[in-house]
N, C-alpha and C positions, 0 to 999 in steps of 0.2 A: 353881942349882937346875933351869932350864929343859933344860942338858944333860941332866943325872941322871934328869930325866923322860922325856926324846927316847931316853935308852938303854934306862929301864924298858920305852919305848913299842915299842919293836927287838923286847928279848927278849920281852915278851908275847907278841908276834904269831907270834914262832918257835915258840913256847911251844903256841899254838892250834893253827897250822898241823899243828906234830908230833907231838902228841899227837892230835888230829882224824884222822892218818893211820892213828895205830898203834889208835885208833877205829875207827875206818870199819875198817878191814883184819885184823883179830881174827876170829879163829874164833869162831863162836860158842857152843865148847865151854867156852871160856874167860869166861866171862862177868863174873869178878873184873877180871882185866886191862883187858877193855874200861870196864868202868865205872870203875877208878880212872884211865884215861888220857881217856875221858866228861868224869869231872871236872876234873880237869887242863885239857883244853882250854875248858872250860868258864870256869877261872879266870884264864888265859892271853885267851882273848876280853875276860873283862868288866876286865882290867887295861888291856890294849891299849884297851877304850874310853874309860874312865877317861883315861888317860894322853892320848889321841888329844883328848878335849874339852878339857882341862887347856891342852893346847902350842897350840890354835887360839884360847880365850880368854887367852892369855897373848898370842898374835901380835898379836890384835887391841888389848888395852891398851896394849903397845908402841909400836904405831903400823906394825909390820912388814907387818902382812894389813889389808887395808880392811876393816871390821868387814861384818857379814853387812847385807843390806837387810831390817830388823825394822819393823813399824808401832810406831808412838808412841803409847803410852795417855796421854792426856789426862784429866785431872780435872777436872770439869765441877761438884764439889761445889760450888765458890768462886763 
């Protein structure tokens, strides 16, 4: 599973980057094309982030990545 996420995580960011191009670089006669390639990069971003926190808390329960330096909530209720 961890690969198949590292590949989802590849092609997303392709995904962002080239459609973000054909974005940004559109005429702006064309206003359909940019907004469907908009979105497109849009959905390619928020895959690639998904994917991107997925494979870093998966390194961490591994034991692969040191987990991040987080403060410890404490329960004081007791």
């Amino acid at each position: 599973m961890p690969k198949l996420i590292a590949i989802l995580n590849v092609v997303a960011w392709a995904g962002f980057w080239a459609f973000g191009y054909l974005a940004l670089t559109t005429n702006a006669e064309e206003s359909g094309r940019m907004l469907v390639a908009l979105i497109l990069a849009a959905v390619g971003a928020a895959l690639g982030l998904w994917a991107w926190f997925w494979l870093v808390r998966h390194s961490e329960e591994i034991g692969y990545a040191k987990p991040a330096n987080r403060a410890q909530i404490e329960d004081d209720a007791a």
